[in-house]
N, C-alpha and C positions, 0 to 999 in steps of 0.2 A: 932600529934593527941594523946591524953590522950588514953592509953589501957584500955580497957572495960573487966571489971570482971563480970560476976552475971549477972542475971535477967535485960537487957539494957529498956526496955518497960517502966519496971517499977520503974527505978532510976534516981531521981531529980540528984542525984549525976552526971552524964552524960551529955554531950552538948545535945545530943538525948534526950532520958529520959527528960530533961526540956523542949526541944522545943512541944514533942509529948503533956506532959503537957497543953503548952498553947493553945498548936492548936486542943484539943481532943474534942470530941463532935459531934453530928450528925452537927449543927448548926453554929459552929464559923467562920471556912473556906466560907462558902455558904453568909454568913455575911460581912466577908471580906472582898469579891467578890463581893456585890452590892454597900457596899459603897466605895468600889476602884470606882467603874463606875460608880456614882450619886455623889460622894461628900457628903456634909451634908443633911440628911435623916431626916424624924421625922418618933416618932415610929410607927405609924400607917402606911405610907407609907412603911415601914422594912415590917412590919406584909406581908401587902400586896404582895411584894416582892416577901418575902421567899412562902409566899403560906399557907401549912398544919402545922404550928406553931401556940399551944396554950398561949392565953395572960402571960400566967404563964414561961412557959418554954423560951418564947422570953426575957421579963423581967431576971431571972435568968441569963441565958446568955449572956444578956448584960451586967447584972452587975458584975458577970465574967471578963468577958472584959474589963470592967472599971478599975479591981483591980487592973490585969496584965497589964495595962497601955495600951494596943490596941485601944482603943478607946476613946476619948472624949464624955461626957455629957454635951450638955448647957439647963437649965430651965430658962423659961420665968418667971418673976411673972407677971402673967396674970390670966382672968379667962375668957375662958378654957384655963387650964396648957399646954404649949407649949414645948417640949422635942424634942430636936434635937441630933443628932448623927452625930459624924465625925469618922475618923481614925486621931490616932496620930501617931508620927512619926516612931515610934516601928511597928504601923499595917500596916503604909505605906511599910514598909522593908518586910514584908511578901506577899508582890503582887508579885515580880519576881519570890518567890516561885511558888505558885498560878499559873502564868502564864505556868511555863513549866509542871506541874499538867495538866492543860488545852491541852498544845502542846501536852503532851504524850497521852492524851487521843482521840484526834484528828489522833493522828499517828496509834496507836493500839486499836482502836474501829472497830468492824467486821462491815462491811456494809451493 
């Protein structure tokens, strides 16, 4: 494992530092996690999902996602515009993370 100098949080330079990157935000993880468990999503069903997420901040975030390769975009050309969301194979690889996230919190959550 590469030795870590400096400020690790906040350096792309790092395996850390870049993962935290991709996976930073109130939003992206929570994301992750529903279409781990649905498959492909349209955004209005996401919206509904997540819950207290404004049209703005969803959109941003996914588009996020999009760059970093986490996610797939398909548009219909239709009218009304049809937007569906999947994980790509990148975001698939970030569920076992997820998962023990999940286990640990199952383990050490006060009752």
């Amino acid at each position: 494992m590469k030795e870590y100098k400096g400020v690790v949080a906040d350096s792309q330079d790092t395996c850390f530092g870049y993962t935290l990157s991709i996976i930073n935000g109130k939003w992206k993880l929570l994301i992750i996690f529903y279409l781990s468990k649905h498959g492909t999503v349209r955004y209005n069903e996401l919206q509904r999902m997540i819950g207290k997420i404004t049209y703005k901040t969803l959109s941003s975030t996914l588009k996020e996602m999009e760059s970093d390769g986490l996610i797939h975009r398909k548009e219909y050309p239709q009218i009304p515009p049809k937007v569906e969301y999947s994980l790509t194979e990148k975001g698939q690889s970030l569920w076992p993370i997820i998962q023990g996230m999940c286990q640990w919190g199952e383990h050490n959550k006060e009752k």
